[in-house]
C-alpha positions in Angstrom: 92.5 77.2 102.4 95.2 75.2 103.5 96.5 74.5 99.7 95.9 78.5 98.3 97.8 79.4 101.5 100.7 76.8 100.0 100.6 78.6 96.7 98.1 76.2 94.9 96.5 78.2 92.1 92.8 78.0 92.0 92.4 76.1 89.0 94.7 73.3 90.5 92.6 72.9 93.1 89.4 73.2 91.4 90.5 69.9 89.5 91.0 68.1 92.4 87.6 68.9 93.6 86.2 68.4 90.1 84.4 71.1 89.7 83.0 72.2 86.2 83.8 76.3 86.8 86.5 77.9 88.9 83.7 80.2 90.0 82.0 77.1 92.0 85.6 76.7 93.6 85.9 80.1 94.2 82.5 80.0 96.5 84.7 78.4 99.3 87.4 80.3 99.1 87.9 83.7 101.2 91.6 84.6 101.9 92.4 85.2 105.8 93.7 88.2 107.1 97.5 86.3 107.0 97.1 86.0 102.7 96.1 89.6 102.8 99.1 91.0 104.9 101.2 89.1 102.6 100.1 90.3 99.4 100.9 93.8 101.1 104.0 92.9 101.7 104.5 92.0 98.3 103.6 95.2 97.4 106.0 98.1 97.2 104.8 100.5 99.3 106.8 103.8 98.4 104.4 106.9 100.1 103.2 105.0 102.9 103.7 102.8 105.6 101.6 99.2 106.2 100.2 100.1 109.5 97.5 97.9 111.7 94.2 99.1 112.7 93.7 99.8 116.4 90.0 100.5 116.9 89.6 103.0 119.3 87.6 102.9 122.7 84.5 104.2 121.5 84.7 101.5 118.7 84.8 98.7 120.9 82.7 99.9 123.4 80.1 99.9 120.3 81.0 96.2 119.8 80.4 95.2 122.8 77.4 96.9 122.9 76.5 94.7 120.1 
């Protein structure tokens, strides 16, 4: 995670795990909520506004339920 979140592409790092397919490389990668709010950011957002999700107190009351 460390090198996609340093802008290694995929393919680069797939090499330096040797892996035959990109796809096996791909199985350990998941990108973290910080990649994801970047690639927003990136994004012109013209109609709407980047907002964060605030569960409510029913929500969390179900998840600590749980």
């Amino acid at each position: 995670m460390i090198l996609l979140q340093s802008g290694v592409d995929l393919t680069t790092i797939q090499s330096w795990l040797g892996h035959a397919s990109v796809n096996t490389t791909h199985q350990y990668v998941e990108a973290d909520l910080e990649m994801k709010r970047r690639a927003l950011e990136k994004c012109k957002m013209t109609e709407a506004e980047l907002v964060t999700y605030q569960p409510t107190d029913k929500v969390l009351e179900l998840l600590e339920a749980l």
